[in-house]
Each structure stands twice: as structure tokens, then as C-alpha cells.
C-alpha positions, 0 to 999 in steps of 0.5 A: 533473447526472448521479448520481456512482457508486460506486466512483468508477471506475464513473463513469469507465468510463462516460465512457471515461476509465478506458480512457483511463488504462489506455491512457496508464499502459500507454504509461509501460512503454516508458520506465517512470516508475511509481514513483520509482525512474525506471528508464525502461527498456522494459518492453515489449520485456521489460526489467526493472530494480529491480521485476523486472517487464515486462509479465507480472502475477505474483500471489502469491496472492488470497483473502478476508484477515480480518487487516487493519484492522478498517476494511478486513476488516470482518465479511466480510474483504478480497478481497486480491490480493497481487502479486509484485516490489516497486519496494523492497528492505526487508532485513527484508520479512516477503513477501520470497519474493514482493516479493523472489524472485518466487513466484506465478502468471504472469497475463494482465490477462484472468485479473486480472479474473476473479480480481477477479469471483471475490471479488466473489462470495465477499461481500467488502468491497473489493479489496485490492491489496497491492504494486500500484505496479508493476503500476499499467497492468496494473491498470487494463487488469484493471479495464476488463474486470471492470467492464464485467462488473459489477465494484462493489467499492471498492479499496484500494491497499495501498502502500509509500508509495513513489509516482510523483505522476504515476502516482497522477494516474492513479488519481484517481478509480480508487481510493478507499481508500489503505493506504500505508506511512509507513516513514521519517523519514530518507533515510538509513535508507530507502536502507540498509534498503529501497534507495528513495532519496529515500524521505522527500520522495517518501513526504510528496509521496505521502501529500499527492496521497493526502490531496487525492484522498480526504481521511481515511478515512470509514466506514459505518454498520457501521463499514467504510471507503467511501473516504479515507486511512488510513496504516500505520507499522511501529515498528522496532528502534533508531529506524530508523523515526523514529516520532515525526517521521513521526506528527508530521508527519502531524499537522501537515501532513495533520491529526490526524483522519487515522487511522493504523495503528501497529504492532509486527509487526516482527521479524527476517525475510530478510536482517535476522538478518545487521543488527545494528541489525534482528536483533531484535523490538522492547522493549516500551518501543520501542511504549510511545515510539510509543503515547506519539508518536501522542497527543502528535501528537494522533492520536485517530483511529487504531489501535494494531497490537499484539500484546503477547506477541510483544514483547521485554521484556527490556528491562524492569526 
């Protein structure tokens, strides 16, 4: 029996399987299912429907980023190529002149890979794709042709959370980091706020494909994530985001050595200065009740987000 390779995709390009997927995600764009929002419009003739994107690749921008968990950045940062459109539209998204207006460079898959080589040489720990859910086919042509040209890096599919189950079939294999968002515990929130209906079932359906993929994050000697799961939850103002349902039903359904990131960066950016419920950061005591959810969920694995000084503390005594 052969030696597996890593990363994972390594051995299906020497099957032949990774052009294979590349092929059949390529062929879902003229009826697009990618994400849930199942718009089934035809990419390749040039339509586009809630993520705005055809077949062109917008990049917002790519460069070594030292501010994500310390699993992922590491000591020598994460190689992180942040894509433009999103198939979410969170009235509150802090990126939203890229998921939301679409600012970046128009690139080929061609010039994706390069992009992929060129971090590579600068030493990184993985790639970091953020926002990719839209891009899923264009992703995996890119990396057909960077690792046929000596790509190694591990990727990490840094996501909303918000994913077709077929699509992610497709990435079995081909990634082996996920960083989704768990952002709700009630549709009616996740459809006000992001305009993604069903996000709940969809989010619980997506995090348990996730989970049977790559099981919970597991690190090396140094400390940097291999491969596995981890989850992120932005605590939000007035209990939009139902932390304490959401951090349960992790632990319960997924485990508690599940690690999850739970942070309180939230604050009033784009169209939430005008939302009544959004307009402001959060109280102190708001991540105090998350910080006290995530223990009493039993999530001994995770990390706590946090910058104290940002916090509201008006509402303190």
C-alpha cells in the first residue's frame, strides 16, 4: 500500500482525481448549486445571481496574515488569499467593500496559482482561503496547476459556514483545515441579518460533513494545525447570535474537543449603524455570558478572541 501524502491533495493529483473534481465543480457553474442559496443560474454564459460572480475570480487581496488563531498563523503567518462577493449578505460585514461591493483584481485560475507559488515561497504555514465558497471550481482548477508546479502547502477553508454538502464532497480530500463560521442559532436572525435562508440546518449539516472529513483540529509539535476542524462564533449585540445554543449544540453533537474560536470583534460597520439591535459593540457582560456558555458547554479546547479595551462597558455597575 502506496504512502498517503501530505497535504491530502497531493495524492489525488496523482490519481487524477483532483482534475477530475476540478472538472465536475466547473460543470455545477452552468446551473450553479454551490452554495445553498441554489440560484441555478448559468455562470458560464456570464450570469450572476446572489454572490455576483460568473466565472471571472476576484482577489481582494493576498499576503502573509499574522492575525488569525494562533493554530493557523503560527510563527511564520498564514498565506491568505481573500476573495471578493460572498453568497451572504450580513448587514454588519466588517470586508463588506469586497464580499459586498466587489474590490479586487480580476484573475484567471492561472494567475491564482501563482499567487499560491508565491506564498509558498515566502514560508508560510498553509493557504488561507477566506470567502472561497463561491469560487469552490475555480479553486480547485488553480490548484491542479500549482501543484502540478510543486504546490505542498495545507489549506484552510476559511468559510461562513454556509455550504452546499455536495460541494463540500468535492473538497474531501482537498482540504484539510476547516475554519467555518458557526454565526446562528435562529433562521430568523440568519435571514434578517445575512439574507441566508435556512442558515441553521444548512450551518449544522455543514459543520457534521466538516467534522466527518477531518475530525477536530489536531496540531503539531509546534503547535500549528495539520489538519482537522476548528469553528469560529462571533458573540453579537442583544443575542442575535445565540451563542449559547450554537456552543451547545457543538458539544453535543460534534464533541467537546472540538476547539472553537469565540470572539467579540464585533462592531457596527456598513449598513448596521442604521439597525437598532446592531448599532453598537458589544457590553462586557455580553462575552462574560459567552465565556461562561463555552465552559458550561464543556469546550475545554477552544480559544477566546478578545480584546478587552474595545469592549463596551457601559453597562457595567
Amino acid at each position: 500500500m502506496a504512502e498517503l501524502l501530505y497535504p491530502s491533495y497531493l495524492n489525488l493529483l496523482a490519481s487524477g482525481e483532483l482534475q477530475r473534481r476540478a472538472d465536475a465543480a466547473w460543470e455545477i457553474l452552468a446551473s450553479c448549486t454551490i452554495c445553498p442559496q441554489n440560484c441555478k443560474v448559468n455562470r458560464l454564459a456570464g450570469k450572476k445571481a446572489v454572490c455576483k460572480s460568473a466565472t471571472e475570480i476576484i482577489v481582494g487581496s493576498w499576503n502573509v496574515h499574522r492575525r488569525e488563531e494562533p493554530p493557523i498563523s503560527g510563527t511564520r503567518g498564514a498565506g491568505t488569499i481573500f476573495f471578493g462577493h460572498c453568497q451572504a449578505r450580513c448587514t454588519y460585514c466588517q470586508n463588506y467593500w469586497l464580499s459586498q461591493d466587489g474590490h479586487g483584481q480580476r484573475v484567471t485560475p492561472e494567475r491564482l496559482a501563482h499567487m499560491m507559488l508565491l506564498l509558498q515561497k515566502r514560508r508560510v504555514h498553509n493557504l488561507d482561503f477566506v470567502t472561497p465558497t463561491h469560487y469552490v471550481p475555480q479553486i480547485l482548477q488553480a490548484l491542479v496547476i500549482a501543484a502540478e508546479r510543486g504546490l505542498k502547502l495545507p489549506i484552510v477553508y476559511n468559510c461562513a459556514g454556509y455550504e452546499n454538502i455536495e460541494t463540500l464532497k468535492l473538497l474531501d480530500g482537498v482540504v484539510d483545515i476547516y475554519l467555518p463560521d458557526a454565526k446562528y442559532a435562529d433562521d430568523k436572525h440568519a435571514l434578517r441579518t445575512s439574507k441566508m435562508p435556512h442558515y441553521v440546518e444548512s450551518n449544522r449539516a455543514t459543520l457534521k460533513e466538516m467534522y466527518r472529513q477531518v475530525g477536530p483540529l489536531r496540531l503539531d509539535d509546534e503547535g500549528i494545525g495539520v489538519r482537522g476542524l476548528l469553528i469560529r462564533h462571533l458573540v453579537m449585540p442583544n443575542g442575535i447570535a445565540g451563542t449559547r445554543e450554537v456552543l451547545q449544540w457543538i458539544a453535543d453533537e460534534l464533541g467537546p474537543d472540538t476547539p472553537v474560536s469565540v470572539m467579540d470583534q464585533y462592531f457596527p460597520a456598513w449598513k448596521a449603524h442604521n439597525d437598532p439591535t446592531l448599532n453598537r459593540r458589544l457590553h462586557w457582560s455580553e462575552y462574560r455570558e459567552a465565556v461562561d456558555a463555552m465552559e458550561a458547554a464543556g469546550l475545554t479546547e477552544g480559544f477566546l478572541q478578545e480584546d478587552l479595551m474595545e469592549l463596551d462597558t457601559s453597562d457595567e455597575v
